[in-house]
Backbone as a chain_set.jsonl record, in Angstrom:
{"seq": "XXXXXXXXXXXXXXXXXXXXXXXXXXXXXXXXXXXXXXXXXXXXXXXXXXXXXXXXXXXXXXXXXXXXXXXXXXXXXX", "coords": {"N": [[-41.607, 19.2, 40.38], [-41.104, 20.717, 37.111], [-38.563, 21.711, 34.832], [-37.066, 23.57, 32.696], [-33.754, 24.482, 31.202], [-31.136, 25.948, 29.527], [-27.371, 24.793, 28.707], [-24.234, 24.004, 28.634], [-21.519, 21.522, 27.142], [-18.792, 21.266, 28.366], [-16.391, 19.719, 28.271], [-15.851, 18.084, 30.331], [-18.026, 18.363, 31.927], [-21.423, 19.117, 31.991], [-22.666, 22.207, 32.176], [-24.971, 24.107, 33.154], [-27.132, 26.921, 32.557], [-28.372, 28.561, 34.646], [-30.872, 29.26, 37.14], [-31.889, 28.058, 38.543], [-32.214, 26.07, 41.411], [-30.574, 23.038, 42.388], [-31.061, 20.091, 44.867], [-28.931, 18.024, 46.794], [-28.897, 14.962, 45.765], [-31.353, 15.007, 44.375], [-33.569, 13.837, 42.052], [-32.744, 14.188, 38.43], [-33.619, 14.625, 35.086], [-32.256, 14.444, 31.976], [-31.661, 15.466, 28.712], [-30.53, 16.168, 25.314], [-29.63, 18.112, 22.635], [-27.585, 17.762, 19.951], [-26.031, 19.965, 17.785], [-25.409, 20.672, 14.63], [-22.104, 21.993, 13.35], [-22.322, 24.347, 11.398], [-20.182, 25.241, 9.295], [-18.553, 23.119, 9.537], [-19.554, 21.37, 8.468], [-20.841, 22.462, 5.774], [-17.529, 22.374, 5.07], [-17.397, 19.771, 4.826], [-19.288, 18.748, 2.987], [-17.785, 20.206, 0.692], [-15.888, 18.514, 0.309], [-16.99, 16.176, -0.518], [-18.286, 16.354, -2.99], [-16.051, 17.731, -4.621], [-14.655, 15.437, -4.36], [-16.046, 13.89, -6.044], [-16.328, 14.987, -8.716], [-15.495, 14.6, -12.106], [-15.604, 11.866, -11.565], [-17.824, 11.04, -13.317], [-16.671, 10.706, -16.762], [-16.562, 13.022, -19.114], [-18.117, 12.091, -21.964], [-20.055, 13.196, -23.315], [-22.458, 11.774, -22.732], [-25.775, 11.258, -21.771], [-27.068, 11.658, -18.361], [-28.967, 9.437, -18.068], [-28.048, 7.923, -20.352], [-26.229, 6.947, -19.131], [-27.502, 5.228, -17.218], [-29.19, 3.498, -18.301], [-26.939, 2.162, -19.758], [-25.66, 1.011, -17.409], [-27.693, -0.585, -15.711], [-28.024, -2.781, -18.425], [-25.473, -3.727, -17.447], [-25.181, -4.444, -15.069], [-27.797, -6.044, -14.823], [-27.659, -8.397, -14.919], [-26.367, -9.762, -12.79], [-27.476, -11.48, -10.83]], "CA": [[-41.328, 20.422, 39.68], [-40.574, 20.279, 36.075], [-37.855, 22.991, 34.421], [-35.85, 23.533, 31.295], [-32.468, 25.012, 31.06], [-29.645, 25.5, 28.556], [-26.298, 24.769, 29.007], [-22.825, 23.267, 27.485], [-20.278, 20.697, 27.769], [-17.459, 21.889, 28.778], [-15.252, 18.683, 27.699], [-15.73, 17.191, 31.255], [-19.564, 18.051, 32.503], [-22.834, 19.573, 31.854], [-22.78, 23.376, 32.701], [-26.387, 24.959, 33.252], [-27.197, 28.343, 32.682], [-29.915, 28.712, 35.148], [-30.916, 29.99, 38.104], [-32.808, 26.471, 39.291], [-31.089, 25.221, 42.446], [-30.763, 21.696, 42.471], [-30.552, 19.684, 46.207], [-28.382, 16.599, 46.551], [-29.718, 13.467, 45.568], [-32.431, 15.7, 43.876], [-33.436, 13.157, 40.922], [-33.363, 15.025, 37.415], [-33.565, 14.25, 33.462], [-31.246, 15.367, 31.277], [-31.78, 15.336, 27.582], [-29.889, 16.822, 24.72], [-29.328, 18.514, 21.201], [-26.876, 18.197, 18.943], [-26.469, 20.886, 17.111], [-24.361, 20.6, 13.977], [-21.324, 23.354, 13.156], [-22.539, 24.338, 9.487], [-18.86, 25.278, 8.883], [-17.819, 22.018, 9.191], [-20.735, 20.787, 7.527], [-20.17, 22.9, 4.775], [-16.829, 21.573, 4.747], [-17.343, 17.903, 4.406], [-20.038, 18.682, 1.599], [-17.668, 20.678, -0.145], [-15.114, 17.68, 0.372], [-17.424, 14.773, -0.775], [-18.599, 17.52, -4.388], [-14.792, 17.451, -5.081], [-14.425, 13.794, -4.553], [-17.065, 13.464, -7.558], [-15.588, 15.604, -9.965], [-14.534, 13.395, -12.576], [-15.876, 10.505, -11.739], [-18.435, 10.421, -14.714], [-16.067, 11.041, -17.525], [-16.982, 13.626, -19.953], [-18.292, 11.652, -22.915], [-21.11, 13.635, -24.33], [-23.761, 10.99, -22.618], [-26.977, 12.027, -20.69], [-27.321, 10.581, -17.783], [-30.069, 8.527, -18.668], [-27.382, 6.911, -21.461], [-24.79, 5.952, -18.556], [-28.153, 4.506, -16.049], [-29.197, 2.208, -19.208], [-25.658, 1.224, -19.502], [-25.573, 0.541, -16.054], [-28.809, -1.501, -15.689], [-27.672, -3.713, -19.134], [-24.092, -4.454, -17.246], [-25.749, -5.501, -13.725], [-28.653, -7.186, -15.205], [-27.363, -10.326, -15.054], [-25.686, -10.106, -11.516], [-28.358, -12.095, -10.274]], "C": [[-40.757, 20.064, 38.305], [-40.202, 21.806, 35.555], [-36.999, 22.815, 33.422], [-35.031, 24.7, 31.345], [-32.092, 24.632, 30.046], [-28.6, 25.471, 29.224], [-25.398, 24.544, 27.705], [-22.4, 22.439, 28.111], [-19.278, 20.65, 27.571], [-16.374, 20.983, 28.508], [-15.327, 17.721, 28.85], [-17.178, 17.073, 32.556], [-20.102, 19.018, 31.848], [-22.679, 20.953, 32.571], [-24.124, 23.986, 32.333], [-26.249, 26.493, 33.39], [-28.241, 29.005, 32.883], [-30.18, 28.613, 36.097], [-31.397, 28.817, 39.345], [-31.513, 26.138, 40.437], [-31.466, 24.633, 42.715], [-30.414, 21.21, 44.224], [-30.203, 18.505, 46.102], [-29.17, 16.046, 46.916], [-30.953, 13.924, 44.895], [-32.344, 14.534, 42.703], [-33.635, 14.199, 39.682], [-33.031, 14.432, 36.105], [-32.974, 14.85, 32.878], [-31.45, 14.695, 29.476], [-30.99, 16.237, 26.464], [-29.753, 16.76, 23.21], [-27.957, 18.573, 21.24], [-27.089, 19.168, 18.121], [-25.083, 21.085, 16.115], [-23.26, 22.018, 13.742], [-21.748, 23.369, 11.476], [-21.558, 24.765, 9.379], [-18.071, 24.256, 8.467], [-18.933, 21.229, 8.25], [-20.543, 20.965, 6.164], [-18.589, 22.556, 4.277], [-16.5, 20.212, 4.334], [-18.083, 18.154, 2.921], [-19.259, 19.483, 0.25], [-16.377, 19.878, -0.298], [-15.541, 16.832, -0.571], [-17.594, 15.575, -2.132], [-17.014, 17.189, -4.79], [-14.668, 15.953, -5.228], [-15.424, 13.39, -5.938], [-16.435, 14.039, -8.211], [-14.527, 14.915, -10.716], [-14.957, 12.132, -12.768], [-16.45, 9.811, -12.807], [-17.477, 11.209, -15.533], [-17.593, 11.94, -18.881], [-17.105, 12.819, -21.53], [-19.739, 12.101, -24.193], [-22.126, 12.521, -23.518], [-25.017, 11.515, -21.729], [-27.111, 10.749, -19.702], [-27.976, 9.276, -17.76], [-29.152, 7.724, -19.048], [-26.627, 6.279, -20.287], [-25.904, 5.113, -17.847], [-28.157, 3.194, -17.304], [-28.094, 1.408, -19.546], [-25.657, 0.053, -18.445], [-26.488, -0.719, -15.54], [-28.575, -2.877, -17.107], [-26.559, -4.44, -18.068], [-24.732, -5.374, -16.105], [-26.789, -6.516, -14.275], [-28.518, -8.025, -14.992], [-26.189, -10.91, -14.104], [-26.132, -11.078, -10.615], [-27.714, -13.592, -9.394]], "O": [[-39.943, 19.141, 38.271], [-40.925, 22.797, 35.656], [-36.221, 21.862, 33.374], [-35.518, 25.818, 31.513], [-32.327, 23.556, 29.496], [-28.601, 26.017, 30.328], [-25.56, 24.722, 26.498], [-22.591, 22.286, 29.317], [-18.744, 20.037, 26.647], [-15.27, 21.527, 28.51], [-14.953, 16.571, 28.618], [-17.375, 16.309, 33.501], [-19.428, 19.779, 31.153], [-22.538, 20.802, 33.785], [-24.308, 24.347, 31.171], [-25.482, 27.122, 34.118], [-28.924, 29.705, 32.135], [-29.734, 27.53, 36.474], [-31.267, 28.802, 40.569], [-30.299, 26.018, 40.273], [-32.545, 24.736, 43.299], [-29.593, 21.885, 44.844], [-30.897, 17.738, 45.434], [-29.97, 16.179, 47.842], [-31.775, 13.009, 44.839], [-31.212, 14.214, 42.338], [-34.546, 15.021, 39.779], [-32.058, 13.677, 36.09], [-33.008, 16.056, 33.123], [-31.349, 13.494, 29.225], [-30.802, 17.349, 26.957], [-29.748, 15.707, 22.572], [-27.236, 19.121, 22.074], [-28.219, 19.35, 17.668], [-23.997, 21.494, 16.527], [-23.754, 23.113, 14.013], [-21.487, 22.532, 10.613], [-22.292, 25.594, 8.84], [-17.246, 24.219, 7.555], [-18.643, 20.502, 7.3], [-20.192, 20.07, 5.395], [-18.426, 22.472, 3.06], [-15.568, 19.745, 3.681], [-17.545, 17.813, 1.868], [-19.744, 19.507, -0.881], [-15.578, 20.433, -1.053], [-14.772, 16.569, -1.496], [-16.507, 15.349, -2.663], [-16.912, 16.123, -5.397], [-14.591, 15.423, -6.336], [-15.176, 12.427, -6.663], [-15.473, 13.314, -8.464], [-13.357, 14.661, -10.429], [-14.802, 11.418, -13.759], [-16.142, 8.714, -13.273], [-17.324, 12.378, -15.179], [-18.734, 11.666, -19.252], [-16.137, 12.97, -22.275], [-20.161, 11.638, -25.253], [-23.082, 12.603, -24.29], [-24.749, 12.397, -20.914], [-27.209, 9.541, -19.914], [-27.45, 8.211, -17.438], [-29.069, 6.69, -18.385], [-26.362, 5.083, -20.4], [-25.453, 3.977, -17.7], [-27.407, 2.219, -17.298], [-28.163, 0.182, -19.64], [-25.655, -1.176, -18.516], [-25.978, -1.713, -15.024], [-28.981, -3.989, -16.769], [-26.714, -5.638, -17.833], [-24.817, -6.602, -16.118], [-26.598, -7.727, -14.159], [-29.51, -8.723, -14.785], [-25.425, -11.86, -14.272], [-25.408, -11.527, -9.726], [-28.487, -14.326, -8.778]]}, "num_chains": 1, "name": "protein.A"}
């Protein structure tokens, strides 16, 4: 027999929300999503955005001007 359920985890097992009745020693597969909280998601990304601010100093340059910088200084990290 093959069947799909949802459930949760409750902090200490697998709770099904589904009508299937399993019989001990019954073998079964268990597979599972993650499923991110976009709250907190949205929180980290609006963590790591702050953490930049700043970092390139306001000098009038276009990006472009700081990569060519950037690529002269390493150049010759080799």
């Amino acid at each position: 027999m093959l069947a799909t359920t949802k459930g949760y985890y409750d902090g200490s097992q697998i709770v099904l929300n589904s009508p299937i009745q399993f019989q001990r020693g019954q073998e079964v597969i268990v597979t599972y999503t993650i499923i991110a909280d976009s709250t907190q998601n949205k929180k980290n990304q609006d963590a790591l955005v702050d953490s930049l601010v700043g970092a390139i100093p306001k000098s009038g340059k276009t990006l472009e001007e700081y990569r060519s910088e950037r690529l002269r200084k390493y150049a010759s990290a080799d």
